[in-house]
C-alpha positions as CSV (number, residue, x, y, z in Angstrom):
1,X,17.2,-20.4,32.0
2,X,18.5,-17.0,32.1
3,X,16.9,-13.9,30.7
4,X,19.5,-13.6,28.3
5,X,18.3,-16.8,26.8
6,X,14.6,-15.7,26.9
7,X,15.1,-12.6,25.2
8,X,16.8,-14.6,22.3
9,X,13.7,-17.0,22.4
10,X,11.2,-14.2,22.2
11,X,13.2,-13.0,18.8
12,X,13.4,-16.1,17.3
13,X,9.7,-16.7,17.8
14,X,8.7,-13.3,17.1
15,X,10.4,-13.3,13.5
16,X,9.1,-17.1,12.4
17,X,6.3,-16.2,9.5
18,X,5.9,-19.5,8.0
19,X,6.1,-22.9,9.4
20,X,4.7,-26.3,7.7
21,X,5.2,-29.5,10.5
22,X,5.1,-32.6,8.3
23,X,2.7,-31.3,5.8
24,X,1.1,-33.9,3.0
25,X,-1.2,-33.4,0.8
26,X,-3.1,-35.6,-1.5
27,X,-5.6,-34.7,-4.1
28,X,-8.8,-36.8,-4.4
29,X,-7.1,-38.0,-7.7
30,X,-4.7,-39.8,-5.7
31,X,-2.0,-37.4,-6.7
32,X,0.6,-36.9,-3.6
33,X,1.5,-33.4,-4.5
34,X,3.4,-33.1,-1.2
35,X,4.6,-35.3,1.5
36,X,6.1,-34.5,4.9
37,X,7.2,-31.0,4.1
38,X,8.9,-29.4,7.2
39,X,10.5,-26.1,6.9
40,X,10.3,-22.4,8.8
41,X,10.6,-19.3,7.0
42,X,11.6,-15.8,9.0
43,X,10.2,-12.8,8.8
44,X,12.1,-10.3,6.0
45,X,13.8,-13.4,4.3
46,X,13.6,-13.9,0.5
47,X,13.3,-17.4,-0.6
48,X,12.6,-19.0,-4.3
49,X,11.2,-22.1,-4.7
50,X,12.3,-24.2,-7.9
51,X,11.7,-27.5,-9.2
52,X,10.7,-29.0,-12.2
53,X,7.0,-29.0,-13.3
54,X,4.4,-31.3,-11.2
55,X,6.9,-31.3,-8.5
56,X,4.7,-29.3,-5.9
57,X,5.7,-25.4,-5.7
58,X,2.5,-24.4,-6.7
59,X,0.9,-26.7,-4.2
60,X,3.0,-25.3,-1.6
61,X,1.9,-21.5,-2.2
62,X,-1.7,-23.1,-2.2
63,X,-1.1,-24.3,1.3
64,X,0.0,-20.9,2.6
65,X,-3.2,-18.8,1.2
66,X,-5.7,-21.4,2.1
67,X,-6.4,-22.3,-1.6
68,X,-6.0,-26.0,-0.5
69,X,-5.7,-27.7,3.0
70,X,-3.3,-30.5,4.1
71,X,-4.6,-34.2,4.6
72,X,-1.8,-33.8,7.6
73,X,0.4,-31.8,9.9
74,X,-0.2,-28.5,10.6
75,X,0.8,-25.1,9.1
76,X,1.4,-22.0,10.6
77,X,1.4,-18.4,9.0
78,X,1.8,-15.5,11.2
79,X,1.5,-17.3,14.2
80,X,-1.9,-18.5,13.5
81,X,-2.9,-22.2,12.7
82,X,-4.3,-22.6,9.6
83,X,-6.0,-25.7,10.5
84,X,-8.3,-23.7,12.9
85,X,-9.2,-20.5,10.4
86,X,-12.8,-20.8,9.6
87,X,-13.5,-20.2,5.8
88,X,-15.2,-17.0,6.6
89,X,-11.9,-15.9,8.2
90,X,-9.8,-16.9,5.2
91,X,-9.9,-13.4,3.5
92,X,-8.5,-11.8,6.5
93,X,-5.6,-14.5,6.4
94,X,-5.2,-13.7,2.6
95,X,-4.8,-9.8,3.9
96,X,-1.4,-10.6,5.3
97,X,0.0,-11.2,1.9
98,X,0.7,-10.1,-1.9
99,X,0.1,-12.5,-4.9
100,X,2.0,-11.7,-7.9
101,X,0.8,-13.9,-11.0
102,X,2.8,-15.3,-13.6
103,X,-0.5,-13.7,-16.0
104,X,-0.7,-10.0,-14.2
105,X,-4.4,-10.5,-14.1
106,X,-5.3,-6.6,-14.2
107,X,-8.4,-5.2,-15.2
108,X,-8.2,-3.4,-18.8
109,X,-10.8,-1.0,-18.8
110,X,-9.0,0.3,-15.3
111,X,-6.2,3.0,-15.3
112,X,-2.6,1.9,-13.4
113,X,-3.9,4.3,-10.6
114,X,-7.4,2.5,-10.7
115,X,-5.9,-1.1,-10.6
116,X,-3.6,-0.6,-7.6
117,X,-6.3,1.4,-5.7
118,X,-8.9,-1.3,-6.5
119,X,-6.9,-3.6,-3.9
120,X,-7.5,-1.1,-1.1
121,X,-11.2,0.0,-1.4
122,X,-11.8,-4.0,-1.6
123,X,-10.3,-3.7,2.5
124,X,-12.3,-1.0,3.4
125,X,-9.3,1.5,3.3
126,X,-10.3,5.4,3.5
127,X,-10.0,7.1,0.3
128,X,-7.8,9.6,2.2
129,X,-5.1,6.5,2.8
130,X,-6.2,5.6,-1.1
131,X,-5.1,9.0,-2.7
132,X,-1.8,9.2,-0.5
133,X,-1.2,5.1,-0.7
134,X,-1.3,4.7,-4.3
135,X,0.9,7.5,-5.6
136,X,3.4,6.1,-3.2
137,X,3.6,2.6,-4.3
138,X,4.1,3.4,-7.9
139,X,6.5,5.5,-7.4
140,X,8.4,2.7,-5.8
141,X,7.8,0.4,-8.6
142,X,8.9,2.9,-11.6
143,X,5.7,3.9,-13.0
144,X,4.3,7.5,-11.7
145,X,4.6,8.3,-15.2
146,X,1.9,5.8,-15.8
147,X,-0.9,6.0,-13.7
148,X,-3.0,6.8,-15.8
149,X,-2.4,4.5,-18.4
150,X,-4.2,1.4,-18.8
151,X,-2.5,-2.2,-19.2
152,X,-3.0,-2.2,-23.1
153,X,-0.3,0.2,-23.5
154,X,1.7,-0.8,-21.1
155,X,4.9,-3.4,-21.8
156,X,4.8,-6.5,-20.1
157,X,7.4,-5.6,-17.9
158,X,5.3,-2.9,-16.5
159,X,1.9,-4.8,-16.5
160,X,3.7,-6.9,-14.1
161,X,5.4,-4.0,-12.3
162,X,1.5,-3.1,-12.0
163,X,1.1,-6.2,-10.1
164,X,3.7,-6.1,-8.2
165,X,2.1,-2.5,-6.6
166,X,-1.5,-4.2,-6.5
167,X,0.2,-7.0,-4.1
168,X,2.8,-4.4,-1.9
169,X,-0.3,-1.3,-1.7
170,X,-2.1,-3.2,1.3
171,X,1.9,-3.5,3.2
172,X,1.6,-7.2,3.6
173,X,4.0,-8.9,5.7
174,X,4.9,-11.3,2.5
175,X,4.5,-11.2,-0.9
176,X,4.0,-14.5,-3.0
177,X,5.1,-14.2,-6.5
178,X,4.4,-17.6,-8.7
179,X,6.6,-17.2,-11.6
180,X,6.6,-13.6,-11.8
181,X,8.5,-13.3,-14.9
182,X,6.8,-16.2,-17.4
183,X,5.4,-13.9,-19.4
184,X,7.6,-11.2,-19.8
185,X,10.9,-10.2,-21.8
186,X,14.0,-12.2,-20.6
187,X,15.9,-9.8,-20.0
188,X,13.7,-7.7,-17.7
189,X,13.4,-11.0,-15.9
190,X,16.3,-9.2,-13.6
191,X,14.3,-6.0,-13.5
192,X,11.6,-7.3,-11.8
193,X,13.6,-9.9,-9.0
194,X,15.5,-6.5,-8.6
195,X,12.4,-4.5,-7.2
196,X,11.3,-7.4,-5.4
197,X,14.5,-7.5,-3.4
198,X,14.4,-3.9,-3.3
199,X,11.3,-4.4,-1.5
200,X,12.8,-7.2,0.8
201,X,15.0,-4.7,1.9
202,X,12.3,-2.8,3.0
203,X,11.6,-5.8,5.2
204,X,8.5,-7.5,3.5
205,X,9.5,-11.6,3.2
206,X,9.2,-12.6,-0.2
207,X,8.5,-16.0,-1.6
208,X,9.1,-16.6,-5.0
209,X,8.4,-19.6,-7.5
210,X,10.4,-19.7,-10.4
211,X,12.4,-22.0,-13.2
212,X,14.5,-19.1,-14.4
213,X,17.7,-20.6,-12.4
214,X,20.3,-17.6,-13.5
215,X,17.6,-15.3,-11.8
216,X,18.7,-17.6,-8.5
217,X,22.1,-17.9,-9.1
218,X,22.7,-14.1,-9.7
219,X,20.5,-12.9,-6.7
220,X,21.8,-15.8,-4.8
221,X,19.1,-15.8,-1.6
222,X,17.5,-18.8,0.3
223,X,16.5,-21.4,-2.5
224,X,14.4,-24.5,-1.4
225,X,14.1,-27.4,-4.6
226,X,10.5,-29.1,-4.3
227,X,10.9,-32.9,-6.3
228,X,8.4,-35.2,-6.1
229,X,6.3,-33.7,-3.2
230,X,9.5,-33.8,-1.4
231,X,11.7,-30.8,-0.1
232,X,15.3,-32.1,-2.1
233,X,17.6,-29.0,-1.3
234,X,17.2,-26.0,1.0
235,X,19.9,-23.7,1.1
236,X,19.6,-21.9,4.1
237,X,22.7,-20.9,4.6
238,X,22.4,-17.9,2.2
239,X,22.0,-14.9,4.8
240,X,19.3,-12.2,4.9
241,X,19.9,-8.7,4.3
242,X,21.2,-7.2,7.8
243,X,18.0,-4.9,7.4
244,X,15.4,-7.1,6.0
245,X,13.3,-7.1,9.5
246,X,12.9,-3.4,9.3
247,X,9.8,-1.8,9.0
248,X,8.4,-0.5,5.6
């Protein structure tokens, strides 16, 4: 093998984020919410998940942040076996990534500033970092103007624009957004998918769950269609930005 052809196995390896070998997973209902799901996701790509209701997706995210464990296979998420994280050690898994909820899930009687900077003291980050983090990430989510606002007076486009700075403040390597935009305005549905792949560009993978499919026909990225516990569709041949591995 020449060096040439290690170097391109080093990248390939290096980029690979998310990897599920023949993952099933059965609730002690009986339910088969997933069954022999196989599928890699690279670092800096953006991917939605869709499928009708029941069909798995949420499952699926469940499996990536160690909210449920597979009966089989194995899963790997930044180059770590889940299978051997202790439960102790799952909060530092969970550290790697950014949930956006379909629900925002922000504390009222906290100030946009306090909300976002609440996810940082929870990580032990220096209130030095805080003070210079914070002001940064809202800016790049539209609301400087807001900080000191607090979600009651705040549209529901924002409160989730909120969220979205609360998941990207800690610079995870992916973001998981299950249906970002259920509970806001239609048409700002395209708002928010826009900062999110404005924030792909910035080379943090995004993984998105969603039923809106004009928001994935417009944006047109990776799209993987969950049926039955079972991966139907995965369009992999929609590209990734040229500079989704940078750095943010």
């Amino acid at each position: 093998m020449t060096e040439g052809n290690l170097n391109d196995i080093f990248f390939m390896e290096r980029f690979k984020l998310i990897e599920f070998m023949d993952v099933s997973k059965t609730y002690g209902n009986g339910t088969q919410a997933l069954r022999n799901i196989n599928l890699k996701v690279d670092k800096g790509e953006f991917v939605f998940i869709v499928g009708s209701s029941g069909a798995g997706k949420s499952t699926f995210l469940k499996l990536i942040m160690c909210e449920e464990f597979p009966n089989s296979g194995e899963i790997i998420v930044n180059g770590r076996k889940l299978s051997t994280v202790k439960r102790r050690d799952i909060p530092y898994v969970r550290r790697t990534m950014g949930i956006v909820f379909q629900d925002f899930r922000l504390i009222d009687k906290m100030t946009v500033y306090d909300n976002v900077a609440f996810a940082m003291h929870v990580v032990g980050a220096a209130p030095r970092e805080i003070r210079k983090r914070v002001p940064y990430i809202l800016n790049l989510v539209g609301l400087k103007e807001k900080a000191g606002c607090h979600p009651n007076e705040l549209s529901g486009g924002e409160q989730q624009r909120v969220g979205l700075a609360r998941a990207l403040v800690n610079n995870p390597s992916m973001i998981i957004a299950d249906e970002p935009t259920g509970n806001i305005d239609p048409a700002l549905s395209f708002e928010i998918v826009g900062l999110l792949s404005e924030i792909n560009r910035r080379g943090t993978t995004i993984l998105m769950v969603t039923h809106e499919h004009r928001l994935v026909k417009h944006f047109r990225r990776r799209v993987i269609e969950i049926h039955d516990g079972e991966i139907v569709a995965d369009s992999c041949n929609i590209s990734v930005p040229e500079d989704a591995h940078e750095n943010q």
